[in-house]
N, C-alpha and C positions, 0 to 999 in steps of 0.2 A: 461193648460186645459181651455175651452172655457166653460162657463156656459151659458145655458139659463133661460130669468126666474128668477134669484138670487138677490138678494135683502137685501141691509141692509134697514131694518125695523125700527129700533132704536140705537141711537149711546149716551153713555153718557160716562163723564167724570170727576173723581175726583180728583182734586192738594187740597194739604195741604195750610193754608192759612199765614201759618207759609215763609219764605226763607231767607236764609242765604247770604251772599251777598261773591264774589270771593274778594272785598277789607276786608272784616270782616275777612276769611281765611286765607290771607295773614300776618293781623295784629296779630292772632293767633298761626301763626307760622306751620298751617296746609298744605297749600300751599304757593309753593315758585314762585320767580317773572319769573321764565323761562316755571312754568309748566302754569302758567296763561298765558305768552306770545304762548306758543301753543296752549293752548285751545281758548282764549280768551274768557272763561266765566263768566256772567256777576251776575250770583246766580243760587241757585237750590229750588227748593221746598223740605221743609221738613216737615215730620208728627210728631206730637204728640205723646207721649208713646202710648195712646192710638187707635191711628191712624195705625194699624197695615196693614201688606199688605192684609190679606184676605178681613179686614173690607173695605180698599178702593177700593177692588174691588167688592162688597155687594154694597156698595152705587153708583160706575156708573153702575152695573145692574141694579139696580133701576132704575137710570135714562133712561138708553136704554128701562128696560121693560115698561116705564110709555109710552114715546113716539109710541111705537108700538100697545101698547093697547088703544091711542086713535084713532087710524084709525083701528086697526084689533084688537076689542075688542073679546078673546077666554078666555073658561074656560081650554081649552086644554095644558097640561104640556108640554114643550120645548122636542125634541125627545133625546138631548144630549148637555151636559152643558162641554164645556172646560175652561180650568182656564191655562193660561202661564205664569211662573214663570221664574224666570232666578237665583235669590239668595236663598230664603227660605221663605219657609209663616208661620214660626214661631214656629214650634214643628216638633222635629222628631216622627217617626213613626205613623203619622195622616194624613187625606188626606184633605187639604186645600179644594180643588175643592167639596167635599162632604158637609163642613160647608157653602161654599159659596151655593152651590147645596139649602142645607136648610133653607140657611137664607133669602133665596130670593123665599120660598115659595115652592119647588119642589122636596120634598124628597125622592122621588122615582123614580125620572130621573138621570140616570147614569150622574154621572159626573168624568171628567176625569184631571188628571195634565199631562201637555208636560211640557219638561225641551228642548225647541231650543234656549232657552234663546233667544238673542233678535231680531231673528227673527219668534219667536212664535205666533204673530199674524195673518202673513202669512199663516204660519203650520196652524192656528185653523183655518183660515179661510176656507183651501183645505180640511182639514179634517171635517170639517160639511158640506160642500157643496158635497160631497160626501155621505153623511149621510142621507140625509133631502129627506124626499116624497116628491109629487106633494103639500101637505097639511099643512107639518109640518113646524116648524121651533127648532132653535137652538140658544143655547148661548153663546157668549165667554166673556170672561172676562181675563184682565192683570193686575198685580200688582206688585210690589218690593218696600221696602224700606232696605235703605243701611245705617246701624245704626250701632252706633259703643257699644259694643266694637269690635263687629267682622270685620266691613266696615267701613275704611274711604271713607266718598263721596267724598274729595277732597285728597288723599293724596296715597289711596289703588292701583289703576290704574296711568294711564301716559295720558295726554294729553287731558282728557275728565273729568269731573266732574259728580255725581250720583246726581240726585232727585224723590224722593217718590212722588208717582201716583197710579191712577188706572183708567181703562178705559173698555169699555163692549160695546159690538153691539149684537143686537137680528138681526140672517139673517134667510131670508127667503125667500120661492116661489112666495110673493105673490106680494107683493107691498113695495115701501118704497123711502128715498130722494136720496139713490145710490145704482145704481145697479148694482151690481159685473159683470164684463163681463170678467176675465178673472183672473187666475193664476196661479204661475210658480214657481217650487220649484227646486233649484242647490243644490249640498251635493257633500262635497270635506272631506271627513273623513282624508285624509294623514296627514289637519292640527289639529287635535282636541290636541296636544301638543302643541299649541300655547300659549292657557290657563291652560295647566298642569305642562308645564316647566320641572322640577326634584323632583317635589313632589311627595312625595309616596302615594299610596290610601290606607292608613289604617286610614283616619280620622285626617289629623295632623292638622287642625283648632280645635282641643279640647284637643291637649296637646303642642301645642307650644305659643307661643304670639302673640297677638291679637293687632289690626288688622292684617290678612292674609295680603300679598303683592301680588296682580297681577300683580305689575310692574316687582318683582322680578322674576315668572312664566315666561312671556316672555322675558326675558334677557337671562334666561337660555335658553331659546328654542334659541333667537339668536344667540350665542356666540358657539353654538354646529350647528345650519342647517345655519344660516345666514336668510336674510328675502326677498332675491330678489327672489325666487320660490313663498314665499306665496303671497309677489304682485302682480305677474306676475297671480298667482291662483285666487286672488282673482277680480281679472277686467275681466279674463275672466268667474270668476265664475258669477259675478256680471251681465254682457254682456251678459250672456246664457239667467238668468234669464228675463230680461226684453226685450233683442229680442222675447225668448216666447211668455210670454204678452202679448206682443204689435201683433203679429203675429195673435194670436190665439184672440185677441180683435176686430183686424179686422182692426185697427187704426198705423199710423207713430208714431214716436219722435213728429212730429210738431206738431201733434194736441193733446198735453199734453199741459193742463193749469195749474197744478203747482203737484209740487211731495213733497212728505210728507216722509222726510227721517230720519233716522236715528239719537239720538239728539249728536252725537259726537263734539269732540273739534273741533274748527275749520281748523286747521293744519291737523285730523286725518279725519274728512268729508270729507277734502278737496283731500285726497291720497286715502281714502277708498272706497267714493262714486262720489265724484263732477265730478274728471277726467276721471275715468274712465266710465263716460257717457256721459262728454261732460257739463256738466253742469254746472251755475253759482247760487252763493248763496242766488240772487233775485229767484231762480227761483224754491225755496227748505223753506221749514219751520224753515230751519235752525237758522235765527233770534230768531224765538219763543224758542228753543230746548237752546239757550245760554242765554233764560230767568230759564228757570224750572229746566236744566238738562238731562241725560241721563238717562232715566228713566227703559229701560228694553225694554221687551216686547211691553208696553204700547207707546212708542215712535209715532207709523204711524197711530196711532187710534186717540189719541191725539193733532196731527198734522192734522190730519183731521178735529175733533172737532173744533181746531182752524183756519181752512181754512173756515167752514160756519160759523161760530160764527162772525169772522171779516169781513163776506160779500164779501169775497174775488171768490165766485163762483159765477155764473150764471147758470142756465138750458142749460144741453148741454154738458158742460165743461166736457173735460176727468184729471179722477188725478190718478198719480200712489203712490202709496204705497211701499216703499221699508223697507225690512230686513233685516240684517246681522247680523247672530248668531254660537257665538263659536262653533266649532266643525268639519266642520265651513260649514254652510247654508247662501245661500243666497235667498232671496224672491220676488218676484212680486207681487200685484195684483192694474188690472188696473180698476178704477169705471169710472161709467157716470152719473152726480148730476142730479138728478132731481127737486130739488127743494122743 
């Protein structure tokens, strides 16, 4: 979808000041030296007890909302607040998105939770820019933290490493440092047993042993369909979405100055996302993503953060944002910095 007019207004971001290092994991006996040799991850960010997922995404709202209200200072309440989750925000039967809603000042602007897990920021992004008047504006926000007893960050999955974040853009019509010109949503439902495996849906994370195994989930799915269809699915799923994009941006491949992908292992960026665009690992945030971790949702918001943060943009510069999330989604969305 082509937007005009669309605007990220405020972009903030929150890492734990806490990290755990992949040689500590190792020495622990959490990670083994083959799953490190695929990911090649170098630590992840971790939170505090205290540091819970809603809380760090409450505090990079903040920071998004601070930044937008000093160039478009409003008494006016955001038209619709999304929150992307991918694991859990900490209680069942309560709506995360509602606490962050109020904690950030707005209790009477709907707020809502997507579960596209980690391609959710995409989703929130299409999903308010869809939303929003000529006037208004909107919020998103991402969080997860992968704590155990129920997650291991380094042990739960295969090939990629968890770290605790949260991250939030206020988007809008009106003005701001990027401006959304485009995005592109793929949904291939045939895989969403990639991450289910043979597990039954009556809740078996609360009467079997903890940590749950993702790794175990997809083994079963391989060893019953195999996995050359969902590669095959997933490049072109991945392909759809950013020819979109880029289409509907207005803009080639060439004139993308850096892409803010996903924070996967290196082995599994490298099959999931790299190839099948063509791409090299200078030319991706990926470096950053094997400092903190695979964070969720929050991953391209993040990467973004740290693309101006390290001065790595100029005025002008087009950057894509990619997602891939169980189920299995893939995302686009292409900006142009303004500075």
């Amino acid at each position: 979808m082509r937007w005009d007019s669309l605007y990220i207004g405020g972009l903030g971001s929150y890492l734990p000041s806490t990290v755990e290092t992949a040689a500590d994991a190792v020495t622990a006996g959490r990670l083994t030296h083959e799953e490190l040799e695929k990911s090649r991850q170098v630590s992840a960010a971790v939170g505090q007890p205290e540091e819970s997922a809603p809380v760090m995404a409450v505090r990079a709202g903040r920071v998004a909302l601070e930044e937008y209200g000093a160039e478009h200072p409003t008494e006016a309440s955001p038209e619709l607040i999304v929150h992307a989750v991918a694991l859990h925000t900490g209680l069942e039967a309560w709506n995360g998105g509602a606490y962050i809603g109020n904690e950030l000042g707005f209790p009477e602007t709907l707020a809502i939770e997507i579960r596209n897990t980690c391609a959710g920021s995409i989703v929130g992004i299409d999903l308010l820019a869809r939303r929003l008047d000529n006037e208004g504006y909107g919020i998103l926000t991402a969080s997860d933290v992968w704590r155990l007893p129920m997650f291991d960050r380094w042990a739960t999955d295969s090939g990629l490493a968890y770290g605790d974040a949260g991250a939030a853009i206020v988007l809008t019509r009106s003005a701001g440092p990027f401006q959304v010109l485009s995005t592109a949503l793929t949904q291939n439902s045939r895989f969403e047993q990639m991450h289910r495996g043979n597990a039954p849906l009556d809740l078996p994370e609360y009467r079997e042993p903890l940590p749950f195994s993702m790794r175990a989930r997809s083994a079963n799915y391989a060893r019953t369909y195999g996995l050359e269809s969902f590669w095959k699915a997933n490049a072109e799923g991945l392909q759809r979405s950013v020819d979109q994009a880029l289409d509907d941006a207005g803009i080639d491949l060439a004139a993308l100055r850096a892409w803010s992908v996903p924070h996967f292992g290196e082995t599994l960026l490298r099959r999931q996302c790299l190839e099948p665009l063509g791409l090299a690992p200078t030319d991706t945030t990926s470096r950053f993503g094997s400092q903190i971790g695979h964070t969720g949702a929050a991953d391209p918001l993040l990467g973004l953060q740290h693309l101006r943060s390290e001065s790595t943009l100029t005025p002008g510069d087009h950057v894509a944002l990619i997602g891939i999330g169980a189920g299995f989604t893939w995302g686009c969305a292409v900006l142009r910095y303004h500075g």
